[in-house]
N, C-alpha and C positions, 0 to 999 in steps of 0.2 A: 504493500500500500504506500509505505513513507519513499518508497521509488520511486514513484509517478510523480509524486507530489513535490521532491526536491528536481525532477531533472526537468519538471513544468518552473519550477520556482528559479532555477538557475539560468534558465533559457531565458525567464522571461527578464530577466536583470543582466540580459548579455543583450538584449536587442533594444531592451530600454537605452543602455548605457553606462545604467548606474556603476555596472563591472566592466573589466576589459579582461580577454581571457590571458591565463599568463599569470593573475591576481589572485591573490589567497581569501581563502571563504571560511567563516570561524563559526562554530557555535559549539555547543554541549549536548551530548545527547546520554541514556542509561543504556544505548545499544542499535537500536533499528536503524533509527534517524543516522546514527554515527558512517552507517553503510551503506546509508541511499546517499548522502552527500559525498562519500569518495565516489561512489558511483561516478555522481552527476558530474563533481570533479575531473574527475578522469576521462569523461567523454566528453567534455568541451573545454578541456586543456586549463584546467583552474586547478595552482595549490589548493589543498585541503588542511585544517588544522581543527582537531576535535578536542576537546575538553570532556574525557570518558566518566563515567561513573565509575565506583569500585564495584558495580558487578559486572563490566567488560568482562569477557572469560580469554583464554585465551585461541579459540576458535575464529573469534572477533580480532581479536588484534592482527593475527597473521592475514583476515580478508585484508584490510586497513593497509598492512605493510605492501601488498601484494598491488594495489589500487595506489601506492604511491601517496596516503596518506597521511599524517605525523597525528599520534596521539600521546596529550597526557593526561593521563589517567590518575583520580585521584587514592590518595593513600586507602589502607583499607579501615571500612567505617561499618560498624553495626547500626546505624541512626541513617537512616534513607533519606531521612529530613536533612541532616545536617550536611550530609552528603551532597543533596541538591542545591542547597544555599553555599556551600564550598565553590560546585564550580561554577558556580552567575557570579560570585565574588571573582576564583580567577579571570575570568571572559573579561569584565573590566580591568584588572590587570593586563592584558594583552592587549586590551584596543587599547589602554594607557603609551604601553612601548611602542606597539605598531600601530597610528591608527587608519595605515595604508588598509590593514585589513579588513574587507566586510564581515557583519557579525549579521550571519541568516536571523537570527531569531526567531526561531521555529517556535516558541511559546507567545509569541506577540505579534505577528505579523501574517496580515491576510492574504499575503502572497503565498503561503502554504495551501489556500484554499484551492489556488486554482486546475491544479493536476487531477484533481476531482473529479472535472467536469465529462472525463473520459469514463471514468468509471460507472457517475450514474448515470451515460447515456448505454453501457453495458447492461446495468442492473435493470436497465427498462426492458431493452430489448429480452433477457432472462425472464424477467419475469410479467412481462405483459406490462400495457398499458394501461387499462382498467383494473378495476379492481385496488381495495384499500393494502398499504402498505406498511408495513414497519420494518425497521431501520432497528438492530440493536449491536452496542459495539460500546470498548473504551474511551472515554471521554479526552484523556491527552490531555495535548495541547487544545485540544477541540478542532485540528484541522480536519481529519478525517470522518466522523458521523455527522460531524456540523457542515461540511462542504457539501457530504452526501443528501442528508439532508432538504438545503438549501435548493441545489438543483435541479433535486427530485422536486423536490414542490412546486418549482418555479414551471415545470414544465407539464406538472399532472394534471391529468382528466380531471381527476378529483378536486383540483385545487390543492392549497395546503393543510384543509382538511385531511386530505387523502392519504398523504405521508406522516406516521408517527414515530417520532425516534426517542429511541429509549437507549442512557446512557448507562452506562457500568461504572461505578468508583470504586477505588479502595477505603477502606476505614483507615480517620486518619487522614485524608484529603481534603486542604482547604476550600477547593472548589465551589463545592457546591452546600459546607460548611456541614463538615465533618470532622476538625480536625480534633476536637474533641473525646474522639473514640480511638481508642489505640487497638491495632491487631499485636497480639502476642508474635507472633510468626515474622512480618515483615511488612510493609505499604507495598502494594504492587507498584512494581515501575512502570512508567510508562503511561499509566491509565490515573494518574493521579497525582497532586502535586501540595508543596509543604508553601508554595510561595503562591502570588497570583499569578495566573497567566493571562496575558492581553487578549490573545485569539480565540478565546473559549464565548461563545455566542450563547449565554444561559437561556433567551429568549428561543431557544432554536427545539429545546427539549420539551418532550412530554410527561417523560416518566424517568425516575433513576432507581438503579438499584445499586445498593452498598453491598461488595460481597469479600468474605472473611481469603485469607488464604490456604486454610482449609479447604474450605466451600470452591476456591476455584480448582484445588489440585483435588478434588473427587471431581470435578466438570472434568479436567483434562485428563483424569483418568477413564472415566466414561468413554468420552468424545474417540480414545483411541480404540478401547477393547472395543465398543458398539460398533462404530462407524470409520475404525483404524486411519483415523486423522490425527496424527503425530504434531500438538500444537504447543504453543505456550500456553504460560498461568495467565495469562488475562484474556486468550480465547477459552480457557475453563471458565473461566467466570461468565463471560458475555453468552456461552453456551446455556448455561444454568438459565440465562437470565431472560434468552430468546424461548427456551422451553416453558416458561414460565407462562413468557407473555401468548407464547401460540396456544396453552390450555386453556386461556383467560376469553383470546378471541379467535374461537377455532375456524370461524370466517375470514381473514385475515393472513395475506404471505407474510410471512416474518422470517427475515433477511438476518444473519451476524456476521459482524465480520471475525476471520481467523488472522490475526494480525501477524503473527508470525511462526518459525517451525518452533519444535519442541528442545531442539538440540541442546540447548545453553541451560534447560533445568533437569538435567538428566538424573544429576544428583541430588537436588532439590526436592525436587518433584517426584519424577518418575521413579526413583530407587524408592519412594517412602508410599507406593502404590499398595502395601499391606494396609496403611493409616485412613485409604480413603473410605469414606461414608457412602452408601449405596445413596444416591441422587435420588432416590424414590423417597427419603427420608427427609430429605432437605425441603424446606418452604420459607419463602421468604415472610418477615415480620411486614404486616402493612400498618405503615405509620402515617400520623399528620404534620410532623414538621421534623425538625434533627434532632432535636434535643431527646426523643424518645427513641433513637438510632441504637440498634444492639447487635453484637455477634452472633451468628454468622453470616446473618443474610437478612436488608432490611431493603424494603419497597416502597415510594413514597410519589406521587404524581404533582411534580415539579410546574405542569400545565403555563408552559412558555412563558412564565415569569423572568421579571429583567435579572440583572444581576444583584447579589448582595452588595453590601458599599464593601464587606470585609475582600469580596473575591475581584476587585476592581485595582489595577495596575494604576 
């Protein structure tokens, strides 16, 4: 997914102008993003410099080296929060020394949004043009279910009536103001964040659900023995969350994204597949606002409200 999205986002800052290739492209990522930017890097002749999280494994590093990328990665941290706020601190550091560098800012800028617009002209053609839609998937930066989103609605039958997206968080994620809730286990990367993010479009969502990392590594262990789809912890979780919502309205395609492969939580995850809960067991808590938010699994209808002032950059 974040491969479309950065080599739309890179292109489009090479035809703008704002870049010249030959120029180094900066930002931070816990891992995806870190690989769709050498990517894009590499195929339109742009240094790369990533600011890694300490869960890069080393699978990730050697894609990186092999793409011609420079990564530093930070020390190793049990605190995913603190971890985060580490590297937006370095990133300012570096555009301090260099401020030749551009810094993507994949957590603030809507130019993420645009590599999108391929995909949900994909998702249409899959799954028809009539007919009501849901959308469920990690919330992020908000580029990807929010872009999808966006121009599913802008183009449905339905109107935007017709498209409902339903977002996945982790507990413990400021977002959408949870950060109040701690998982024992770890904050999923990727699908969640300890700082505000600018590109996250709160108004874009229907419904969320908060899910444990528990909860997502019995989705991902499901997802594989049922349907032998090899994914990560936060397609466990959005799995859980898309089941959910297709029993609620079994009139209704309901759409998840699988954001990425399984490879990197082998040991995490996948080795602790004794631990997981049979999914038949799990239900989410439906709640009226956050403060009633509880482990493992809580549901609450967001109904395209704006943003909080706490989740506001």
């Amino acid at each position: 997914m974040k491969v479309v999205s950065a080599l739309a986002a890179v292109r489009h800052l090479l035809d703008t102008g704002a870049v010249r290739r030959g120029g180094t492209l900066l930002d931070s990522s816990s891992g995806i993003y870190a690989y769709a930017l050498a990517l894009a890097c590499h195929r339109h002749g742009m240094r790369c410099h990533i600011v890694g999280s300490t869960t890069v494994d080393h699978t990730l590093r050697t894609q990186l080296t092999v793409l011609g990328a420079t990564l530093e990665q930070m020390e190793p941290c049990s605190d995913l929060k603190l971890d985060q706020k580490r590297r937006v601190e370095r990133i300012h550091e570096i555009l301090a020394e260099h401020p030749e560098y551009h810094w993507m800012r994949q957590y603030h800028d809507d130019i993420h949004y645009l590599g999108y617009h391929a995909i949900a002209d994909r998702i249409r053609e899959a799954t028809g043009a009539e007919g009501p839609l849901t959308v469920v998937g990690g919330v992020g930066s908000g580029a990807s279910t929010g872009a999808l989103a966006r121009y599913l609605r802008s183009e449905s039958l339905g109107g935007s009536a017709g498209v409902e997206l339903v977002g996945v968080q982790p507990y413990g994620s400021l977002t959408f103001g949870a950060e109040h809730v701690s998982d024992p286990e770890i904050i999923i990367a990727g699908i969640g964040s300890s700082i505000p993010f600018g590109n996250v479009s709160h108004e874009l969502y229907d419904t969320l659900h908060w899910i444990s990392f528990d909860a997502a590594l019995a989705g991902s262990v499901d997802l594989l023995r049922r349907h032998a789809v090899f994914a990560g912890l936060s397609t466990g979780a959005g799995y859980l969350a898309a089941r959910h919502e297709r029993e609620r309205s079994p009139e209704r395609t309901v759409l998840f994204i699988a954001a990425d492969t399984g490879h990197r939580y082998v040991d995490t995850v996948y080795a602790r597949h004794r631990e997981a809960a049979p999914i038949a067991d799990l239900a989410p808590r439906e709640v009226s606002d956050q403060s009633r938010l509880a482990l493992p699994w809580s549901r609450m209808r967001w109904n395209r409200a704006p943003a909080p002032d706490f989740a506001i950059t």
